[in-house]
C-alpha positions as CSV (number, residue, x, y, z in Angstrom):
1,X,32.3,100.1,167.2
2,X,33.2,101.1,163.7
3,X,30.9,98.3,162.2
4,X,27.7,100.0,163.3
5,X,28.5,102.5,160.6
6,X,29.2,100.2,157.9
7,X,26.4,99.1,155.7
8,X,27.5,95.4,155.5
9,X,27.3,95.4,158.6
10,X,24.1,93.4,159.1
11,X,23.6,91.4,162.3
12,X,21.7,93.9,164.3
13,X,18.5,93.0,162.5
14,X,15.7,95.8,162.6
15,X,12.3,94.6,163.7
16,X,9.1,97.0,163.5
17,X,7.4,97.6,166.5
18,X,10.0,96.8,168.9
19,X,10.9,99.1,172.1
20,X,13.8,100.8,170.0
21,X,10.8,101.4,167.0
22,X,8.1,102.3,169.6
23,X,10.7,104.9,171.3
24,X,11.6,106.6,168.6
25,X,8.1,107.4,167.3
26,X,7.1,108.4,170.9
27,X,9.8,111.2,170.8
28,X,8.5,112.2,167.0
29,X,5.3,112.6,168.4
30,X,6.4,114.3,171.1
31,X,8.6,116.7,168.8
32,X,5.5,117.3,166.6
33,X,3.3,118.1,169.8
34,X,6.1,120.5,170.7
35,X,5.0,122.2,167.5
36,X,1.7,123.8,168.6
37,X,4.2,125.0,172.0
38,X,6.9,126.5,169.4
39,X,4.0,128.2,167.9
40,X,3.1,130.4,171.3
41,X,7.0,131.3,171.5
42,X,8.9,134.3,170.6
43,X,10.2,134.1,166.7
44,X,13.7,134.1,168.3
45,X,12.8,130.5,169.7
46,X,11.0,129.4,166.4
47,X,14.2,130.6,164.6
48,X,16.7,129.0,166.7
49,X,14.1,125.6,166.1
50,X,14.1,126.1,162.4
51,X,18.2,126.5,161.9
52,X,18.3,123.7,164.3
53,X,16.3,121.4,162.3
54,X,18.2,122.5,159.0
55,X,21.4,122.1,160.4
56,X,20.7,118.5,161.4
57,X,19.2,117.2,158.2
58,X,22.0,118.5,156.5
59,X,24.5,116.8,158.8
60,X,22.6,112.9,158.4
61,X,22.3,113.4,154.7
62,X,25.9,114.2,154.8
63,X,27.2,111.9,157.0
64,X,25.1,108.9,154.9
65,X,27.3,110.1,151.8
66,X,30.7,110.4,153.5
67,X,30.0,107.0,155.0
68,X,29.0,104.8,152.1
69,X,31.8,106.1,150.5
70,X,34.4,105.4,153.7
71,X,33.0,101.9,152.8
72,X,33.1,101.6,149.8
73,X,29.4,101.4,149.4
74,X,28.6,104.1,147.6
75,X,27.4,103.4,144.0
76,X,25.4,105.3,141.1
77,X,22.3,103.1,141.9
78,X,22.2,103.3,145.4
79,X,23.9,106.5,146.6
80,X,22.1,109.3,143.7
81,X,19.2,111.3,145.5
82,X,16.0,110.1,143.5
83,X,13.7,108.6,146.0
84,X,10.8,110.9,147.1
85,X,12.2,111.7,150.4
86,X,15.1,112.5,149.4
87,X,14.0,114.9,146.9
88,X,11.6,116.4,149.4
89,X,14.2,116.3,152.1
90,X,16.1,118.5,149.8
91,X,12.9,120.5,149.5
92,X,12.4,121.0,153.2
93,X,15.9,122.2,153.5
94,X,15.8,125.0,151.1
95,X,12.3,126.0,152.6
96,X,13.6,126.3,156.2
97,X,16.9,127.7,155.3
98,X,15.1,130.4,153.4
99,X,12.1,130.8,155.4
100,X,10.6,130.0,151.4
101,X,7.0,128.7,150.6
102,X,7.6,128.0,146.5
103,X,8.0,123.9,147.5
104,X,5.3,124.0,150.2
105,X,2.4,122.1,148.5
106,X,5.1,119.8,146.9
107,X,6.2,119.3,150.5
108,X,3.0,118.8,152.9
109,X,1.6,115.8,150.1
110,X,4.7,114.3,148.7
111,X,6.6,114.8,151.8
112,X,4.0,114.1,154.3
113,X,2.6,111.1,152.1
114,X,5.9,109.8,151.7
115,X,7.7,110.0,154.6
116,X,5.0,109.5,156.8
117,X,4.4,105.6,156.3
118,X,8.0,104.8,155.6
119,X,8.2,105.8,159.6
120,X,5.6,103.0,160.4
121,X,6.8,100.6,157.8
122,X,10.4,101.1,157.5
123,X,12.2,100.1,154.3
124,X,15.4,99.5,156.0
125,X,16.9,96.3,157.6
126,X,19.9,97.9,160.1
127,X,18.8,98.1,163.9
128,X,19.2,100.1,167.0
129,X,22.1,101.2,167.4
130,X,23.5,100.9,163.7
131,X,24.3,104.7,162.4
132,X,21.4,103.4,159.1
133,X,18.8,102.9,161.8
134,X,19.3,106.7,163.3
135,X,20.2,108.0,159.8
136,X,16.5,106.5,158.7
137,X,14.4,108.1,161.6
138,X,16.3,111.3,161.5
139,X,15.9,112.0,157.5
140,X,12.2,110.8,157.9
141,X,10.8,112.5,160.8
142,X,13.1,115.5,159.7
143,X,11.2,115.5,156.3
144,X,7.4,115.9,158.8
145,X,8.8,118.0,161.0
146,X,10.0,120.4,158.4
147,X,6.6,120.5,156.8
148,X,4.6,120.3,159.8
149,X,6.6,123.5,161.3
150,X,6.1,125.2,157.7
151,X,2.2,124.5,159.0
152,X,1.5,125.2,162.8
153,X,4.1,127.9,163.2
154,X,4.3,129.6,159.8
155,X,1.0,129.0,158.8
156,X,1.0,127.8,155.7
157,X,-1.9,125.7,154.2
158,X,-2.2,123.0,151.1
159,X,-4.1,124.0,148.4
160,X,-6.2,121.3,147.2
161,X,-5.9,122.7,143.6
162,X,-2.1,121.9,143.9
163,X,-2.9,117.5,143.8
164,X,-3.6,117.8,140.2
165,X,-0.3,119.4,139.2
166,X,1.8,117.5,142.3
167,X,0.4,114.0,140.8
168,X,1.2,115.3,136.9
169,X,4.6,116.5,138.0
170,X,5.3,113.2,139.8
171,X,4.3,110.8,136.9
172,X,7.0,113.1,135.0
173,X,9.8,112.2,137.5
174,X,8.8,108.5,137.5
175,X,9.1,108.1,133.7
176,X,12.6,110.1,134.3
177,X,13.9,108.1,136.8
178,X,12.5,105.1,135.2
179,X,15.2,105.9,132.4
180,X,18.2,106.1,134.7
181,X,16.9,103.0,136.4
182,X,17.4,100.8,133.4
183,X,20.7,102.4,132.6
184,X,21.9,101.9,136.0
185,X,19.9,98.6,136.9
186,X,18.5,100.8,140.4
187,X,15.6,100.8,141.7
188,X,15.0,104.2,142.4
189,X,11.3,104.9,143.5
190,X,11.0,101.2,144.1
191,X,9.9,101.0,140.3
192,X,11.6,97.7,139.3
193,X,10.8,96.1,143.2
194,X,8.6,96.8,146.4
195,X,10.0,98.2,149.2
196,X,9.9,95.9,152.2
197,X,6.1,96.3,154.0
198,X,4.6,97.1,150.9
199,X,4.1,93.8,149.3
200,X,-0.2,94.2,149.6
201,X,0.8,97.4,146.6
202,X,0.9,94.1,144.4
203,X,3.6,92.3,142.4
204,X,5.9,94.3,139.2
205,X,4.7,96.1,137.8
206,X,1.7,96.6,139.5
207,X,2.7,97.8,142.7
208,X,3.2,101.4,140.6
209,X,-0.3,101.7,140.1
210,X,-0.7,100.6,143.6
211,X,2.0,103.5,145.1
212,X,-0.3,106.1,143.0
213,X,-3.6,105.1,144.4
214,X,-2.1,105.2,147.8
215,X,-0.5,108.1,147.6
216,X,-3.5,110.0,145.7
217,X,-5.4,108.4,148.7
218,X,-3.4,110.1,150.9
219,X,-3.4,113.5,149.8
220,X,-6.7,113.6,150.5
221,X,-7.0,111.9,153.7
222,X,-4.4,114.4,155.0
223,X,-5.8,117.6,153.4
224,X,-9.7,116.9,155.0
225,X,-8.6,118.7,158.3
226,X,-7.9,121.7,156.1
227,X,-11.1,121.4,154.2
228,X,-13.4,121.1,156.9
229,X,-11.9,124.3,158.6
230,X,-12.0,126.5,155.3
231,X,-15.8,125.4,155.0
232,X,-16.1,126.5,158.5
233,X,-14.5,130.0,158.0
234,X,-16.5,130.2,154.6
235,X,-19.6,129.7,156.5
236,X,-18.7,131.8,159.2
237,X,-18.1,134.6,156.6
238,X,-21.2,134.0,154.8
């Protein structure tokens, strides 16, 4: 039992779109459908929701820690927080804890555009029932659910004005953690190598350029359902 918490523990392979893949995106979308439910509910219920959601991204972010280090796993370049969901899991933390909006835009792009196709092409080799496989669905789908509740039931809404400062900010934070990952020879951000799935972004170093014009894609693929309805209210108004 104890070796489906280790991380060398390697022989329950993960392979995409198998049942244990299929199920666990069936009871995301189903979580996410409860969303627009939540929404109808008294604020005691959509309190209870948002605690509960905090509570338990906490606990797998804290449990990956304590565990890699019961191993012996964790190192400077694995185990520091500098991938983009982990910074915006942090994010989604601090905005449900404190009911707070200052990360929101930060978190419906970089969040959503981040988190959301590492669900469908998961960077992670460590099957069902291996404590990485749930720690990697939980921190993931945590990240949407976080943002999409920050949406449907508290009504915040992206600002396409925000995509200009968001992409600025992040081409900081990749020249940062582009330092730290030649000190520590990581591969934060998957700057020095492609994360497994994503060999069409192209080979070092151009996959980079290939992660921003996906992810710039993105933002605004996932902001049109928000653009379309302020046109319709600004019509409506007019």
């Amino acid at each position: 039992m104890e070796e489906l918490f280790s991380s060398g523990y390697t022989q329950i392979k993960f392979i995409p779109y198998t049942t244990a893949h299929l199920v666990v995106l069936g009871v995301f979308f189903l979580l996410c459908a409860f969303l627009f439910l939540l929404d109808k509910l008294p604020k005691k219920y959509q309190t209870i929701f948002r605690y509960t959601l905090v509570i338990i991204m906490l606990l797998i972010e804290i449990s990956w820690h304590i565990n890699e280090w019961y191993f012996g796993y964790w190192k400077l370049k694995y185990g520091l927080p500098l991938h983009l969901c982990s910074v915006t899991l942090y994010m989604a933390i601090f905005s449900l804890a404190r009911n707070n909006t200052f990360f929101y835009n930060f978190l419906f792009f970089l969040g959503i555009c981040g988190a959301g196709p590492a669900l469908f092409i998961p960077n992670t080799i460590y099957g069902f029932p291996h404590f990485r496989f749930w720690h990697f669905f939980i921190f993931h789908g945590g990240i949407i659910l976080a943002t999409l509740y920050m949406t449907v039931v508290e009504k915040n809404r992206p600002q396409l004005s925000s995509i200009i400062p968001i992409v600025i900010t992040m081409n900081i934070y990749i020249a940062l953690v582009g330092v730290i990952n030649f000190y520590l020879e990581s591969n934060y951000l998957f700057l020095c190598e492609n994360a497994r799935g994503t060999s069409f972004l192209g080979p070092w170093p151009w996959h980079i350029l290939g992660m921003e014009i996906m992810m710039i894609t993105l933002f605004f693929v996932i902001y049109i359902p928000f653009f379309f309805t302020a046109t319709r209210k600004t019509n409506l108004n007019s």
